[in-house]
C-alpha positions in Angstrom: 38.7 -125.2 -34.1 35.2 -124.1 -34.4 35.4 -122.1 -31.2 37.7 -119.4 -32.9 36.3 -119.6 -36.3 33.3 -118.4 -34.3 35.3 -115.6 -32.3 36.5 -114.5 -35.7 33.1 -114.0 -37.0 31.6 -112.5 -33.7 34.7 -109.2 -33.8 34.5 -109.1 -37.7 30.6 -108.5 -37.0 31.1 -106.0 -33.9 33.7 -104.0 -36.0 32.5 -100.3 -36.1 33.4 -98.7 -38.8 34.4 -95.0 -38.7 33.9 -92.3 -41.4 36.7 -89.7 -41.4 35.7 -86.1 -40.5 36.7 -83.3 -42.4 39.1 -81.8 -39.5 40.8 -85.1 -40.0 40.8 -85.4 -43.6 41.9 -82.2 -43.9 44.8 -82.8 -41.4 46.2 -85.5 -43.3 46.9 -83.2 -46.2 48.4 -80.7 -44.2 50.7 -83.1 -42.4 51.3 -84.3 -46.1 52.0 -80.3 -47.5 53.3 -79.1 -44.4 57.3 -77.3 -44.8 58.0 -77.2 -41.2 56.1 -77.9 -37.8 55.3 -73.8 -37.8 53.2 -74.6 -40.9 51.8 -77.4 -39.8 50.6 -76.2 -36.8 49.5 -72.8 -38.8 47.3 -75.1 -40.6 46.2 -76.9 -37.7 44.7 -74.0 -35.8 43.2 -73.1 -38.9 41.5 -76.6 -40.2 40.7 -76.8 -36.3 38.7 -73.9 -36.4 36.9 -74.6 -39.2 33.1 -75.5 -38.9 30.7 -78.8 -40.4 30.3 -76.2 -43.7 34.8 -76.1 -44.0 33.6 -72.1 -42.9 35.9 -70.3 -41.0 34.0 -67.8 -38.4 37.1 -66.3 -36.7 39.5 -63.9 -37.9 42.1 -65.8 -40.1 44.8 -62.8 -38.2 44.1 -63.6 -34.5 43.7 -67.7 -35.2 47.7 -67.6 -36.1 48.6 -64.5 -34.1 51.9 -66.2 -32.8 52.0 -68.7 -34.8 53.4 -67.3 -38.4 54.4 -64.1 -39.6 51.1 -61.9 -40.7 52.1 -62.0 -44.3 52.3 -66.0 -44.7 48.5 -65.6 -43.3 47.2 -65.7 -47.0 49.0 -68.0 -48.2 48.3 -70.3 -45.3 44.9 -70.3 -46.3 45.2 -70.3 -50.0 47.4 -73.7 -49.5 44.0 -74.8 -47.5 41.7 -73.9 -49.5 43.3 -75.9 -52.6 42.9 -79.0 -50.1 40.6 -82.0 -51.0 37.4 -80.8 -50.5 38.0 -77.7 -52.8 36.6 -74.5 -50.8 36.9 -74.8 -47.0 38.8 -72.4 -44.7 36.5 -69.2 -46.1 34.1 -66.8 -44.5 31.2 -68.0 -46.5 29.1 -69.7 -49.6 30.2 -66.9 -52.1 33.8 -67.6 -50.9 33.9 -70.7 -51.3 32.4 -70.7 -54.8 35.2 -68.4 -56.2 37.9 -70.7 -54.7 36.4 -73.6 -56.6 35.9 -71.5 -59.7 39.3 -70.5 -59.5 40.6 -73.8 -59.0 38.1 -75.5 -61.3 38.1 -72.9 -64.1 41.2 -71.0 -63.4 40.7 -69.1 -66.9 36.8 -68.6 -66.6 36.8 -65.0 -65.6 33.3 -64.5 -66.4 31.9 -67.1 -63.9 34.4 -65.4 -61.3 33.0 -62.0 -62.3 29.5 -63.3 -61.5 30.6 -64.5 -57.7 32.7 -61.2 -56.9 30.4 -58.4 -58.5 26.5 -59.9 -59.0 26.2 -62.2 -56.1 23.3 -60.7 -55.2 21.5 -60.9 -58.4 23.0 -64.7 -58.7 21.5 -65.5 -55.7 18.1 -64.5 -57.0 18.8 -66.2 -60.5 18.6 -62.4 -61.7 20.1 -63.3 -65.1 19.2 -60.2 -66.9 20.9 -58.0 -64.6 24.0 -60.0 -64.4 24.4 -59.5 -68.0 23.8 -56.1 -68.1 25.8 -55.5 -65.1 28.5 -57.3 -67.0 28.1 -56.5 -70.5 28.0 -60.5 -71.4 25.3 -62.0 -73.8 22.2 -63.2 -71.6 22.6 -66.5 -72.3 26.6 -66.7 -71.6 25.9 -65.8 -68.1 22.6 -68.7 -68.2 25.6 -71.2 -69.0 28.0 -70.2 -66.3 25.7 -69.9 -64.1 24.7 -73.4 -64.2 28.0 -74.5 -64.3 28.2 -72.5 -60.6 25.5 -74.3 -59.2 26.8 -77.9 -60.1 29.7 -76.4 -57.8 28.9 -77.4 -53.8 28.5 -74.1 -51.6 28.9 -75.8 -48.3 32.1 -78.3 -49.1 32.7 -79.8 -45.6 29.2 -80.9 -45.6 30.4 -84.5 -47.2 32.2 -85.2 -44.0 29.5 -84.3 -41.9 28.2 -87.3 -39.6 24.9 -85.4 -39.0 22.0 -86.9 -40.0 19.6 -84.7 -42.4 15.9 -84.2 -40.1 13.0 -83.1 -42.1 10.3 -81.5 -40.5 7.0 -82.9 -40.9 4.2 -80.2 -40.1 0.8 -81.5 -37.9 -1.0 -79.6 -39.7 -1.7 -78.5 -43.9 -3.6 -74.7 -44.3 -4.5 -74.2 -48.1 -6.9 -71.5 -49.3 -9.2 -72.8 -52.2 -11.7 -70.8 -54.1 -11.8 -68.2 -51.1 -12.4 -70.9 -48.4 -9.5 -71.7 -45.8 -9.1 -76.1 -46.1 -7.0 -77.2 -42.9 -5.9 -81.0 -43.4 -4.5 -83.0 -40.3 -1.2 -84.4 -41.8 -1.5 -87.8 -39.8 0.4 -90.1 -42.6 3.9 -90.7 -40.4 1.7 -91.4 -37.2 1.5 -95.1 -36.2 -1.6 -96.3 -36.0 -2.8 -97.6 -32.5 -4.1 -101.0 -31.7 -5.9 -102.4 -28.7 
């Protein structure tokens, strides 16, 4: 009767849910891909390894040492890197970019071009050097460009459960017509009653 409509209610109401993590989501591709259990557990001690970015700080050689041959080592990771979110198991942002490109825009070799040889000046939105450095029309490489950073540089971010902390300073220091202004920044405290 009423009694268990109402323990019904009460566990529906206390259910937690639980967001997958990237290890795991990551894991159930590779269990999905996987040849044999060498492959899957290459992949494993990679995806394992891998941190809340989908970066991969350790050497790729001495993670699978043992576990597969040295020359299935790239492939490994390729096959990971193609995984759902496009980009993990790399060393880095710039990485990570050119896997998406590739995968993304497979016959874009201009955008690829950018990632592997201007970096640097992408990073700094340097457009005028990219195209000289590449001999592509100024605003070609304003286009591609744009289309790279609609691409996500830190892909296992989205499975991050880390909440995002802004820092509010105490204190604002502006200089205005040659005199230093110094504003208390007391908007987030609670005001105090008695």
């Amino acid at each position: 009767g009423e009694g268990d409509e109402e323990k019904k209610r009460s566990y529906v109401e206390n259910v937690v849910a639980h967001e997958e993590s990237l290890v795991e989501h990551l894991l159930l591709q590779a269990r999905l891909t996987a040849r044999d259990a060498r492959e899957l557990e290459a992949f494993q001690s990679i995806i394992t390894g891998l941190d809340e970015n989908g970066f991969l700080s350790d050497d790729p050689t001495r993670v699978l040492a043992g576990v597969v041959p040295s020359e299935d080592i790239g492939r490994i990771l390729s096959t990971i890197q193609g995984f759902d979110p496009v980009g993990c198991a790399v060393n880095g942002v710039r990485e990570s970019l050119v896997v998406q490109c590739r995968h993304l825009y497979p016959s874009d070799d201009v955008m690829i071009r950018i990632l592997e040889e201007c970096f640097p000046c992408f990073e700094k939105l340097d457009y005028q050097s990219i195209a000289k450095s590449l001999n592509v029309h100024q605003e070609e490489i304003i286009e591609k460009s744009k289309t790279i950073q609609g691409l996500d540089p830190y892909p296992g971010r989205r499975y991050s459960n880390r909440a995002i902390r802004y820092i509010v300073p105490d204190l604002d220091v502006k200089l205005v017509d040659g005199q230093i202004i110094v504003t208390i920044n007391d908007e987030w405290v609670p005001r105090i009653r008695i």
